[in-house]
C-alpha positions as CSV (number, residue, x, y, z in Angstrom):
1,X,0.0,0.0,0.0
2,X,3.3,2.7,1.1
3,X,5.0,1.5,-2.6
4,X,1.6,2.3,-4.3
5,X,0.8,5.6,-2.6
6,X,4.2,6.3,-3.4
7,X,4.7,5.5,-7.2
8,X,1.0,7.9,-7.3
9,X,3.2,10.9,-5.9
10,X,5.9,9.8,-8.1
11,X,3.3,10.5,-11.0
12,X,1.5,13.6,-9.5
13,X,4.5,15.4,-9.6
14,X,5.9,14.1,-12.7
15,X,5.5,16.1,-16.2
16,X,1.6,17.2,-16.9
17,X,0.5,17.1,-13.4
18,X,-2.3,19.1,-12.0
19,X,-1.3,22.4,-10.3
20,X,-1.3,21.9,-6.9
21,X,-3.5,24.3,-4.1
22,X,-2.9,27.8,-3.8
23,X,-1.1,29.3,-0.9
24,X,-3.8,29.8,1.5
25,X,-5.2,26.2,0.9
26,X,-2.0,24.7,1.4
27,X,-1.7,26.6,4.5
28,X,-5.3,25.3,5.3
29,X,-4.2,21.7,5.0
30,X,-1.7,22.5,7.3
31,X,-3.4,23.1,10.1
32,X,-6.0,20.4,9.2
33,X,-3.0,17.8,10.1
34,X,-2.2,19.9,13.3
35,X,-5.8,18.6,14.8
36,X,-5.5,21.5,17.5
37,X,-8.9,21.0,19.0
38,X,-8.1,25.0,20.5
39,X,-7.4,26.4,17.0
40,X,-4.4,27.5,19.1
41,X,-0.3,27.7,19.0
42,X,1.4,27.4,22.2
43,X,4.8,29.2,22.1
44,X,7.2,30.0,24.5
45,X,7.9,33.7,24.9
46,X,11.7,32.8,25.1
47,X,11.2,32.3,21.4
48,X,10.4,36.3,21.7
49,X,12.9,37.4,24.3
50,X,16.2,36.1,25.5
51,X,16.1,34.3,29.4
52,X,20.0,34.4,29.7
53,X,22.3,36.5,32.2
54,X,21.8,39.8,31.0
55,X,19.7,38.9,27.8
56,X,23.6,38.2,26.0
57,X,22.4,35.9,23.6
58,X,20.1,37.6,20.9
59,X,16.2,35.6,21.0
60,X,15.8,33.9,18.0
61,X,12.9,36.3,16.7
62,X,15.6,39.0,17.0
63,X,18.1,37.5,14.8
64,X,15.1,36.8,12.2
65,X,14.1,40.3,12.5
66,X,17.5,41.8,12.4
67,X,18.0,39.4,9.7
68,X,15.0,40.5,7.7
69,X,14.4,36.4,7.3
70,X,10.5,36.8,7.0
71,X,10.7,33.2,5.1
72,X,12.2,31.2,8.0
73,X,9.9,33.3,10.8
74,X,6.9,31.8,8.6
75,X,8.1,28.5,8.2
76,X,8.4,28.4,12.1
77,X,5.3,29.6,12.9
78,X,3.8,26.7,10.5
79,X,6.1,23.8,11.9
80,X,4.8,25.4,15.4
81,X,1.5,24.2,14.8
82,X,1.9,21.4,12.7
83,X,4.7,19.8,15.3
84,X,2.0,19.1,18.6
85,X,2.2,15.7,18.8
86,X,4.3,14.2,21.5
87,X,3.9,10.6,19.7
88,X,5.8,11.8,16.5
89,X,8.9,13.6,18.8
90,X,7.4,16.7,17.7
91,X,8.3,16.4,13.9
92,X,6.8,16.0,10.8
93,X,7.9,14.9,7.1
94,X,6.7,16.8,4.3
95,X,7.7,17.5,0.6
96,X,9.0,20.6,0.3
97,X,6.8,22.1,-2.5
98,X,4.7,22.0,0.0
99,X,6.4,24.0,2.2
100,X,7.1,26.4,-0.7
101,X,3.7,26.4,-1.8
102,X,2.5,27.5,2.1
103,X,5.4,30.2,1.7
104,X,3.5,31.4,-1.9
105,X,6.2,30.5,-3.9
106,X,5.2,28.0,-6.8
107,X,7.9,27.8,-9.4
108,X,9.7,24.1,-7.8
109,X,13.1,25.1,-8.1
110,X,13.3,28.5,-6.7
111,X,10.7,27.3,-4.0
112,X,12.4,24.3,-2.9
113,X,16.2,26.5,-2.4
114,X,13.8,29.4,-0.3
115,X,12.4,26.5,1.9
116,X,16.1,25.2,1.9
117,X,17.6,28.2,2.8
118,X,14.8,29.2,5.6
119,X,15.4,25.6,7.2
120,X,19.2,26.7,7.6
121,X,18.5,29.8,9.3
122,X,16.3,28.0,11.9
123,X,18.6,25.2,12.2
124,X,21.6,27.7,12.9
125,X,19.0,29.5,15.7
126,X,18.8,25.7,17.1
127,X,15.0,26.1,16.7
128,X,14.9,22.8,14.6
129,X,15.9,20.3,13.3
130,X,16.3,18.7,9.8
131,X,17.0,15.0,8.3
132,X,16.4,13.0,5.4
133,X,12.3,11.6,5.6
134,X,10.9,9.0,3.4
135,X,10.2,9.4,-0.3
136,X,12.8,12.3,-0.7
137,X,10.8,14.4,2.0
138,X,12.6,16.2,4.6
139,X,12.1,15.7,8.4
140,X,11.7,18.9,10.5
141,X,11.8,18.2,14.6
142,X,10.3,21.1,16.3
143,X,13.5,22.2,19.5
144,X,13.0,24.1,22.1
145,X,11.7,27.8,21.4
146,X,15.2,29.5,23.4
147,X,17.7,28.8,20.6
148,X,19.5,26.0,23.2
149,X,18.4,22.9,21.2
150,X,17.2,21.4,23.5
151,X,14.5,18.6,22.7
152,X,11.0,20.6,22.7
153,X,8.6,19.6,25.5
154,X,4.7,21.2,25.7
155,X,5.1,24.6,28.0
156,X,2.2,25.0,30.9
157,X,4.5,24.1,34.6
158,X,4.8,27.1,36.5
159,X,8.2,29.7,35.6
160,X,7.1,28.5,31.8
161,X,5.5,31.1,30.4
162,X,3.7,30.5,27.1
163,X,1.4,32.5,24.5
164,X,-1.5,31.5,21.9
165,X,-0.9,32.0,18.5
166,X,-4.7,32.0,16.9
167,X,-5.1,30.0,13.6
168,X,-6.9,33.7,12.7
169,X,-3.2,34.3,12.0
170,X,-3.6,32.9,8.7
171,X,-7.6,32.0,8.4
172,X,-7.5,35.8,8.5
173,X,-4.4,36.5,6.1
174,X,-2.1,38.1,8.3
175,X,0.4,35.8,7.0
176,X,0.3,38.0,3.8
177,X,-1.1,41.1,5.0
178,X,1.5,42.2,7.7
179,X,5.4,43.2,7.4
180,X,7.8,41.7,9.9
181,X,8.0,44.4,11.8
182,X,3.8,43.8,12.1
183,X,4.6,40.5,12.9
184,X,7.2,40.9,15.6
185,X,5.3,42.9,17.5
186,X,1.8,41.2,16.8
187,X,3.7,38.0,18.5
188,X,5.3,40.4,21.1
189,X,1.9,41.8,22.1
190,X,0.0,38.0,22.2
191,X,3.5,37.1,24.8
192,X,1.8,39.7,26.8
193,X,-1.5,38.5,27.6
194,X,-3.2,40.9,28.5
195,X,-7.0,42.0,27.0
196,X,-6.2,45.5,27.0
197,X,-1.9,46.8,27.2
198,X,0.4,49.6,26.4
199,X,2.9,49.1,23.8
200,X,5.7,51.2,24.8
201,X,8.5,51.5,22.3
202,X,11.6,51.9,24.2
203,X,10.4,49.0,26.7
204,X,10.1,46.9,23.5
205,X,13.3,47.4,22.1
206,X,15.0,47.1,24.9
207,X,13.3,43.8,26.1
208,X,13.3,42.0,22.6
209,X,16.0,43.7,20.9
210,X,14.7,45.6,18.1
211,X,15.0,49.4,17.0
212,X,12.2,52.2,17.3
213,X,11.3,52.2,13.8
214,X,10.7,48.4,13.6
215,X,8.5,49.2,16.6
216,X,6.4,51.8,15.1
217,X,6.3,49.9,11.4
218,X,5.1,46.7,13.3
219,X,2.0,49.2,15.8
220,X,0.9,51.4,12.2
221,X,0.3,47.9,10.3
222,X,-1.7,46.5,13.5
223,X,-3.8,49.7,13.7
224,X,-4.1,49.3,9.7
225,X,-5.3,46.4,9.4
226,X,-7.7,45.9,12.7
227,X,-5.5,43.7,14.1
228,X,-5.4,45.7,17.4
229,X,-7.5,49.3,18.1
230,X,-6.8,52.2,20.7
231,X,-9.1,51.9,23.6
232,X,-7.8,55.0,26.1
233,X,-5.0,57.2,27.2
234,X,-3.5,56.0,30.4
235,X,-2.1,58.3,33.0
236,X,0.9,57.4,34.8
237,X,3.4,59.0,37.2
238,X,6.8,60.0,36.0
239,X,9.8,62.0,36.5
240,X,10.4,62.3,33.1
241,X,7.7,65.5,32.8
242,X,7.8,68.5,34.5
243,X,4.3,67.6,35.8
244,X,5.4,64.6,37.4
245,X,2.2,62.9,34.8
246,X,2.5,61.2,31.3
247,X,0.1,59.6,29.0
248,X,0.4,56.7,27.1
249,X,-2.2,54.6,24.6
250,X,-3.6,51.3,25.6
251,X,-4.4,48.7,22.7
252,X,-6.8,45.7,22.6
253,X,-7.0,42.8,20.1
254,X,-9.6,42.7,17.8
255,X,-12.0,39.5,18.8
256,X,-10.6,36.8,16.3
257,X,-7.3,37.2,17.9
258,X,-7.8,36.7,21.4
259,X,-6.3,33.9,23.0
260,X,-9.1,31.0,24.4
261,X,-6.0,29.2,26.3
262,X,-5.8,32.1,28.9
263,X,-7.8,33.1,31.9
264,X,-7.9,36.4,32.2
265,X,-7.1,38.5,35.7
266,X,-6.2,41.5,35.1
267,X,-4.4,43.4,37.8
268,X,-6.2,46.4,39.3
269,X,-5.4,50.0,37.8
270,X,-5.8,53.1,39.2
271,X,-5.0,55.3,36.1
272,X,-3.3,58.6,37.7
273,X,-1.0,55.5,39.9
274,X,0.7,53.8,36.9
275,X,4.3,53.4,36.9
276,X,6.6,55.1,34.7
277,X,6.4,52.2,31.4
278,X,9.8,53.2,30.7
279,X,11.1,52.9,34.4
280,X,13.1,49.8,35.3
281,X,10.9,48.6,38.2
282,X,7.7,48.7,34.8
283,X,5.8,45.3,34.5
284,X,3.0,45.9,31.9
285,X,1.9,42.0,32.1
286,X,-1.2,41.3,34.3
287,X,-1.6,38.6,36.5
288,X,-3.5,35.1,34.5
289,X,-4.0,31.8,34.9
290,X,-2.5,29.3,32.2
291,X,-4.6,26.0,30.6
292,X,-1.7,23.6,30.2
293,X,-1.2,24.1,26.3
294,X,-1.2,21.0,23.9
295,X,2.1,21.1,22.2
């Protein structure tokens, strides 16, 4: 029965064959195989920021921002939620047109050296992992989010905070729709979980290691395209104004993108009270509960 389905992909993708699904069906089929009863991604935020001494070792998300290796970021994301099953060792085997296809790139040859190249940058980030699969596939193990490579274990014990990437992230197109710098800080503000939160750009680029205008690019293409909307202005106390007062925008996500695998608490605010978001003693996280995350 494996020779026969075989020989038939043998044929499919010989000369004359059919063109296979577009990008956002591939993607679709994707996440069919995932079988995330949540419609949910659980990633650890040390994919977002670094945990060691001192944050000396760059997060992986920084590199692929600094980088500018939107590909490989995407590919991640993918694996992410394809990767959940503890059975397989958190790995799957596809071909790589497929991959390409998911990535929107159709012509074989150029897709299969982007996919190539995208699986190198992750593998160097010790993100994944790569070996020869059956049939001339390639084997991808999902590693630990940090960058240690480490074998990859479902997040949820306590002092293991995690995040829920929606499946709205492509049902919705975001995939195609937002720039990296959108997408940096559309995963930055999901690591935050909070329903309503300040995004404050010095805090940002200090904690995850990427510059102000990457900060501002990624917060105009949320606002543009609904992702996230102004509720208020905040008032917080500050030294840092002559009036000893600053205000600051707070953000909410838009419905689709709220994540079902958190409990919200948020902690108590007394607006004129805040904390200066750009002082070091600043925590804009509230308090939650999590739901121990399928992987």
């Amino acid at each position: 029965m494996e020779l026969m389905e075989s020989q038939m992909e043998d044929a499919a993708a010989g000369d004359g064959a059919p063109i296979g699904p577009d990008q956002k069906r591939t993607i679709a089929l994707f996440l069919e195989q995932s079988r995330r009863k949540n419609r949910t991604v659980p990633i650890r935020g040390s994919f977002l920021q670094s945990q060691g001494p001192g944050n000396a070792t760059p997060a992986p998300m920084q590199v692929l921002v600094t980088r500018k290796q939107e590909r490989a970021l995407e590919l991640y994301l993918l694996l992410a939620a394809v990767t959940g099953s503890e059975k397989s060792g958190f790995a799957v085997t596809e071909w790589s047109t497929s991959w390409a296809r998911a990535l929107g790139i159709f012509d074989e040859k150029n897709g299969g050296a982007a996919v190539s190249r995208a699986w190198r940058a992750l593998r160097e980030l010790k993100v994944v992992a790569t070996a020869r699969g059956d049939g001339r596939r390639t084997k991808v193990t999902k590693l630990k989010e940090d960058g240690s490579g480490a074998r990859y274990a479902a997040p949820g014990a306590v002092g293991d905070p995690y995040f829920q990437l929606p499946f709205a992230y492509w049902e919705e197109d975001l995939n195609t729709k937002l720039s990296l710098p959108g997408k940096a800080i559309f995963l930055i503000a999901l690591s935050l979980r909070q329903t309503e939160f300040p995004l404050v750009h010095t805090r940002i680029c200090d904690r995850y290691g990427i510059n102000k205008q990457t900060v501002a690019k990624g917060i105009q293409d949320l606002l543009a395209y609904g992702v996230i909307k102004q509720t208020r202005m905040e008032q917080y106390d500050t030294l840092r104004t002559k009036s000893g007062v600053g205000l600051r925008p707070l953000y909410q996500f838009a419905e689709s993108f709220i994540q079902p695998g958190i409990l919200w608490a948020s902690a108590p605010r007394n607006a004129s009270h805040r904390t200066d978001p750009e002082g070091d003693n600043h925590d804009h996280r509230s308090t939650f509960t999590s739901i121990p995350a399928s992987a």
